[in-house]
C-alpha positions as a printed Julia matrix, in Angstrom:
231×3 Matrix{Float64}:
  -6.0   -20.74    7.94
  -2.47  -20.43   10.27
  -1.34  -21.67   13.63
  -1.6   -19.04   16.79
   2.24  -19.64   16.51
   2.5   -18.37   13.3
  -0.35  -15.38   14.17
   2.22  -14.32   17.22
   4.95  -14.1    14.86
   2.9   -11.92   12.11
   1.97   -9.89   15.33
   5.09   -9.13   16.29
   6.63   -8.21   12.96
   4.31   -5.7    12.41
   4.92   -4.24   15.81
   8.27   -4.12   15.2
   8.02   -2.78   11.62
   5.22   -0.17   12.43
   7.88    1.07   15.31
  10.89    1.25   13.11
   9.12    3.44    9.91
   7.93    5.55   13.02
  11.39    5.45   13.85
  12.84    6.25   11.03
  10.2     8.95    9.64
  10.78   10.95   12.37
  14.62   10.88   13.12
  16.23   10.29    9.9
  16.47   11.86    6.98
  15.88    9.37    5.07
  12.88   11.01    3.08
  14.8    14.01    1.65
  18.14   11.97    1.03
  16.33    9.69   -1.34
  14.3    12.96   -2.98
  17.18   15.45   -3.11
  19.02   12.44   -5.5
  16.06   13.02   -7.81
  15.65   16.29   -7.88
  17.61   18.48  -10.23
  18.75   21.24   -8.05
  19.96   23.52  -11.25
  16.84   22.88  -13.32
  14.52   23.59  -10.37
  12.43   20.14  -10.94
  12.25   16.16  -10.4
  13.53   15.05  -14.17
  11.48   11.81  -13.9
   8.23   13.7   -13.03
   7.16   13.92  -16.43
   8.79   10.99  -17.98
   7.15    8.46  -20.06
   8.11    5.59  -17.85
   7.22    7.23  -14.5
   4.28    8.94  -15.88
   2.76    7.14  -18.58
   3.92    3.11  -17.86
   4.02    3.56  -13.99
   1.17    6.02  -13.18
  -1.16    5.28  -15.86
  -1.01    2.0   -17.58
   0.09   -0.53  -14.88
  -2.37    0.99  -12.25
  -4.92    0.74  -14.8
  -4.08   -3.21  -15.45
  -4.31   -3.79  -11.96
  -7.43   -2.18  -11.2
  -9.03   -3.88  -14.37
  -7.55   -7.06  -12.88
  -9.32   -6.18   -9.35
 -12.69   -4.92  -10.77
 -13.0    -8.33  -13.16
 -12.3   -10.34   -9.78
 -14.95   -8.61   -7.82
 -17.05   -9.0   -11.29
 -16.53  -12.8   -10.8
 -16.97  -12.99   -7.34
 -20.8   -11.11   -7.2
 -21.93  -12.77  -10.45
 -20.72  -16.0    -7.87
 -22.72  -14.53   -4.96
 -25.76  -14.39   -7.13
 -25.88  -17.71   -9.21
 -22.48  -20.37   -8.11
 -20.09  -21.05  -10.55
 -19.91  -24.63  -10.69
 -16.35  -24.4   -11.47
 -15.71  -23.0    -8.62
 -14.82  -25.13   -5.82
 -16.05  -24.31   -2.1
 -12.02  -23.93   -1.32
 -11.43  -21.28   -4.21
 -14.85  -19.18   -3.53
 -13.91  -18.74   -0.05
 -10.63  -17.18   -0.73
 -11.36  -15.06   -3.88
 -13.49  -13.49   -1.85
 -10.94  -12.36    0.45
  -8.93  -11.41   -2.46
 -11.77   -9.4    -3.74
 -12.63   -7.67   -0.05
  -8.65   -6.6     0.12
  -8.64   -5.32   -3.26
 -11.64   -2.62   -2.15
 -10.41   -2.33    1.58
  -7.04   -1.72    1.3
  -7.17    1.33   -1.91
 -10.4     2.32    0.01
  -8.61    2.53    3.75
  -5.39    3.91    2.18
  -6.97    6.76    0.39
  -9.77    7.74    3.05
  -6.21    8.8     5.57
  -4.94   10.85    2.48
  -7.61   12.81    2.99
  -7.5    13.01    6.8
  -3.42   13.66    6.62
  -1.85   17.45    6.75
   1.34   15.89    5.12
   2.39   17.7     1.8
   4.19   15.99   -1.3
   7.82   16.58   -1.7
   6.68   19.0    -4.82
   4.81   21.07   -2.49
   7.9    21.48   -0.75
  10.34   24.1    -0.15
  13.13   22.44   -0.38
  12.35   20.94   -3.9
  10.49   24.86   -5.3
   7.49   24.55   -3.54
   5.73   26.37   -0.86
   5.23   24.63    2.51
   7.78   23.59    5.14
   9.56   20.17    5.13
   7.9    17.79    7.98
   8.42   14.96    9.71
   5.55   12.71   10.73
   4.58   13.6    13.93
   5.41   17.4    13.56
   2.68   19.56   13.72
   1.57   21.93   10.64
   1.91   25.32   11.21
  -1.78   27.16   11.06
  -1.46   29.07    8.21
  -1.07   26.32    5.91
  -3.66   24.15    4.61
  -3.69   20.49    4.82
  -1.23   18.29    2.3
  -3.52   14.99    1.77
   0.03   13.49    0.75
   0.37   10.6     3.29
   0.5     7.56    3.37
   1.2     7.01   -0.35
  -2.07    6.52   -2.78
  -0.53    5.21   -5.73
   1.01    2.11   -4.01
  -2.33    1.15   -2.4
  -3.01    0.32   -6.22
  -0.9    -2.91   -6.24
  -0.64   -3.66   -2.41
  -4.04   -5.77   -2.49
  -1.87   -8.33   -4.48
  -0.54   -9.54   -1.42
  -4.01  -10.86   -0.52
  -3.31  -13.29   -2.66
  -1.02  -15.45   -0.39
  -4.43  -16.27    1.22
  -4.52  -19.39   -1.56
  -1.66  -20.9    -0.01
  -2.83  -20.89    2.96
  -2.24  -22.98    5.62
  -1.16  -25.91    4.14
   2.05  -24.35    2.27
   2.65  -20.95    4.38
   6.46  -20.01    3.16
   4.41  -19.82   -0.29
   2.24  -17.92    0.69
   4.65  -15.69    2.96
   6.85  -15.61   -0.89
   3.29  -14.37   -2.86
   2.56  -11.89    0.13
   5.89  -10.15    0.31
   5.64  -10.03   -3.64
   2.47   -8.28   -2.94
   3.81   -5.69   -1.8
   6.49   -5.7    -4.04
   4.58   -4.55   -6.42
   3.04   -1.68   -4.51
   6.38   -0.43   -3.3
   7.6    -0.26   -6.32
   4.84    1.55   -7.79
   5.2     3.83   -4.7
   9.0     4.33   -5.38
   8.3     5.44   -8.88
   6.23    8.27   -6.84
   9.14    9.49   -5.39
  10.89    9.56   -8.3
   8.4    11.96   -9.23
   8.6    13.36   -6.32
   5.21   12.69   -5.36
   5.58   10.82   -2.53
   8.42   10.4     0.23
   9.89    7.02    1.09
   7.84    6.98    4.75
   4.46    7.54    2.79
   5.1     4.67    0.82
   6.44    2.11    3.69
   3.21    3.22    5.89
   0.82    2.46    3.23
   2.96   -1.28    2.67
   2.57   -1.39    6.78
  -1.65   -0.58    6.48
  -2.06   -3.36    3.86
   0.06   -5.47    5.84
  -2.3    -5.11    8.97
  -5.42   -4.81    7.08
  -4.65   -8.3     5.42
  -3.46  -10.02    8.71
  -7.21   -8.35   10.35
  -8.67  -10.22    7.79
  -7.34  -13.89    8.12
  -7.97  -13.02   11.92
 -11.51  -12.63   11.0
 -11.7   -15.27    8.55
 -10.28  -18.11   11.47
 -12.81  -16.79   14.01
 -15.52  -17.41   11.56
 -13.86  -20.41   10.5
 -13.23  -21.58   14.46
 -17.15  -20.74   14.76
 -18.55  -22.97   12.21
């Protein structure tokens, strides 16, 4: 599906980029700059948290069109598994099928480290009227306080499977399919910056979960040109 050159280039940008959000999650303050501009210091509260367009459109319809979207694809692709659509050429089956692995993977990894992750929500916060301490991401939580579950960011993981989809442009038109991957995870950063307008989630959350889909997808076209290189 891509050239080793082009594999040693996707290598090394995600190196680099998993080294700068380290970077910057732990030595900038980055995170509360972006949160103290939504939160309404006088009224005690994040004035989009509640909104119709964060809430509502953001949270609540547009996750749920892109998980219908993902459950009818993995619909198509078992009903394929089970009888072949003639439609379907050999080309497309292969890659919906990718599409349709990513789309359970990456919501699936992304939300399995939630759970594993002492990091809080900016709304459990001190800073912005809530109870636990500010931290960075590799400070350690103090004892007495129970586990966040906050990090990376959950709600972007909803769209970042989209950029899966690049996998259909693949290898015979691969600045296409580097344009539909980076829009990919357009979607889910946007998604994820709507979060911390809420104040839900801080900037770093969402860039680590856009970094995990990243090297989940870029796993998977590994796997797929072993197999490929196989047979």
């Amino acid at each position: 599906m891509f050239s080793f050159k082009t594999l040693r280039t996707a290598l090394f940008v995600l190196l680099f980029s998993g080294v700068f959000f380290a970077v910057i999650s732990q030595f900038t303050s980055i995170d509360v700059n972006i949160e103290d501009y939504y939160y309404d210091a006088q009224k005690h509260q994040f004035i989009w948290k509640n909104s119709w367009f964060a809430k509502q459109l953001m949270h609540t319809y547009v996750k749920d069109v892109i998980i219908v979207l993902a459950l009818l694809l993995i619909i198509v692709v078992v009903v394929d598994i089970g009888k072949p659509i003639s439609k379907i050429s050999a080309w497309t089956r292969i890659r919906l099928r990718f599409v349709s692995v990513a789309a359970i993977v990456i919501p699936s990894f992304i939300s399995s480290a939630k759970q594993l992750s002492v990091m809080h929500c900016p709304w459990d916060v001190e800073r912005y009227g809530g109870a636990v301490p500010y931290l960075r991401l590799f400070d350690m939580m103090p004892a007495h306080i129970k586990a966040g579950h906050c990090f990376p960011a959950g709600h972007a993981s909803t769209g970042l499977w989209l950029a899966a989809f690049c996998v259909f442009w693949l290898p015979y038109h691969p600045r296409k399919a580097l344009l539909v991957f980076l829009a990919g995870l357009g979607v889910g950063f946007v998604l994820g910056w709507v979060q911390q307008m809420r104040g839900a989630h801080f900037l770093s959350h969402t860039l680590w979960s856009v970094w995990i889909a990243s090297a989940i997808i870029l796993l998977m076209l590994c796997v797929s040109q072993s197999f490929i290189n196989r047979h």
